[in-house]
C-alpha positions as CSV (number, residue, x, y, z in Angstrom):
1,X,-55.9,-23.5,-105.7
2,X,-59.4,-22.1,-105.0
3,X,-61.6,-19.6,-106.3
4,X,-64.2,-17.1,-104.8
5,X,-67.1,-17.0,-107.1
6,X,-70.5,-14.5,-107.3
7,X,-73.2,-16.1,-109.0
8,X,-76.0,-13.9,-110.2
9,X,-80.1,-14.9,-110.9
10,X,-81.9,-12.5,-113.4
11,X,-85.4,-14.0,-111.8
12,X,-84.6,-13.0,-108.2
13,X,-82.2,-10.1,-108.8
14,X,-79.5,-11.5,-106.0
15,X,-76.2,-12.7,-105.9
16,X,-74.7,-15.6,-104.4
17,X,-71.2,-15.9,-102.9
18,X,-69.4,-19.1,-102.2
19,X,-66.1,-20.2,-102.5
20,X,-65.0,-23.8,-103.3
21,X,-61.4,-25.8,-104.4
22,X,-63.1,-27.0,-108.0
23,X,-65.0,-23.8,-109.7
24,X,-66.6,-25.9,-111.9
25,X,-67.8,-28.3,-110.0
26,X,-69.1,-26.3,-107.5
27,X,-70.7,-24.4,-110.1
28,X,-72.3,-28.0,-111.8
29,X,-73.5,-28.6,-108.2
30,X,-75.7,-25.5,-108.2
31,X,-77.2,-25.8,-111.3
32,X,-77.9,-29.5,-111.0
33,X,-79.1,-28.5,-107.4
34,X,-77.5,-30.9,-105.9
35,X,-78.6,-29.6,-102.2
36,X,-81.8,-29.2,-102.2
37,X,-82.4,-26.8,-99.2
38,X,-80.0,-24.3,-100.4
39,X,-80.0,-21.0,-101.3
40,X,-79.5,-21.2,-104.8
41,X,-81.7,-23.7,-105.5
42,X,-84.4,-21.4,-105.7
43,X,-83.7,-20.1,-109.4
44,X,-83.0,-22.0,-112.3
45,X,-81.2,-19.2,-114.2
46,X,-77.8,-18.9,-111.9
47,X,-74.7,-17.1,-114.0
48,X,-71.3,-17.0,-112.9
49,X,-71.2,-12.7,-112.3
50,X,-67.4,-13.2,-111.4
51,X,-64.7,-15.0,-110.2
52,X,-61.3,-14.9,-108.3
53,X,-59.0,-17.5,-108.8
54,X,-55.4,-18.8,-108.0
55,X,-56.0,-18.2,-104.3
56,X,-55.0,-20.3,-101.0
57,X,-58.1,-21.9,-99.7
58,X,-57.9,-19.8,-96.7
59,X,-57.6,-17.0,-98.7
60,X,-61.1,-17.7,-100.1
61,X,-62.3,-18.4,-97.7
62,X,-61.6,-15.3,-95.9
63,X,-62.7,-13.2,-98.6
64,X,-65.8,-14.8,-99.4
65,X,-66.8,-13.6,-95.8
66,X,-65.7,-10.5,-95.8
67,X,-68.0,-10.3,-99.1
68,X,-71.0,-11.9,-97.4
69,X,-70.9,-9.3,-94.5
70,X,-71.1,-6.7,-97.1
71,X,-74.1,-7.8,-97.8
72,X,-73.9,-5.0,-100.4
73,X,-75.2,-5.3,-104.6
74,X,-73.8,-2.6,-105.4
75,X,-70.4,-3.4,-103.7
76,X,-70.8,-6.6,-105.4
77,X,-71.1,-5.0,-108.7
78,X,-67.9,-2.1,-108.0
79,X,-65.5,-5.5,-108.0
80,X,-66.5,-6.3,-111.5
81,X,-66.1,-2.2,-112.5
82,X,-63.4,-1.5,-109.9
83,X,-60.6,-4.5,-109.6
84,X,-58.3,-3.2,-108.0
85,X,-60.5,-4.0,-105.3
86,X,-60.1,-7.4,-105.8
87,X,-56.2,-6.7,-105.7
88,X,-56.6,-4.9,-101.8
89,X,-59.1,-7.8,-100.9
90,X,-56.2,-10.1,-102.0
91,X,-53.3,-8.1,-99.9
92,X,-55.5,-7.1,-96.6
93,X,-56.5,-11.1,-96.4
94,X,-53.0,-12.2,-97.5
């Protein structure tokens, strides 16, 4: 199973969105900064924000775009108030 998973950094204010098979792992590999050139290696203070799990990968993967297009905080922030958004992410990528 995979997850969809929002990291958040307090010393840049952003959010990250990935999606992976192993949460965390995935999640070790950022903090340990594993890739060096990425994103999230900028900040030292990532958090998981939130996470969606028990999905196909393809499923992830799908919504972790649709997320990223978004390109939205405060939509980013409405799936941790609101989720039964996460519920008709789940159905319309299904």
């Amino acid at each position: 199973m995979a997850s969809v998973y929002i990291l958040y950094s307090k010393k840049l204010d952003r959010f990250y969105v990935g999606s992976c098979k192993d949460l965390s792992f995935r999640i070790d590999q950022h903090l340990k900064k594993e890739f060096t050139e990425s994103f999230t290696a900028s900040a030292e203070d990532w958090e998981l924000y939130l996470s969606i799990d028990e999905l196909r990968y393809g499923l992830a993967r799908l919504i972790e775009v649709h997320l990223k297009k978004m390109k939205s905080k405060t939509y980013i922030q409405n799936l941790k108030k609101y989720p039964e958004i996460i519920e008709r992410l789940k159905v319309k990528y299904s």
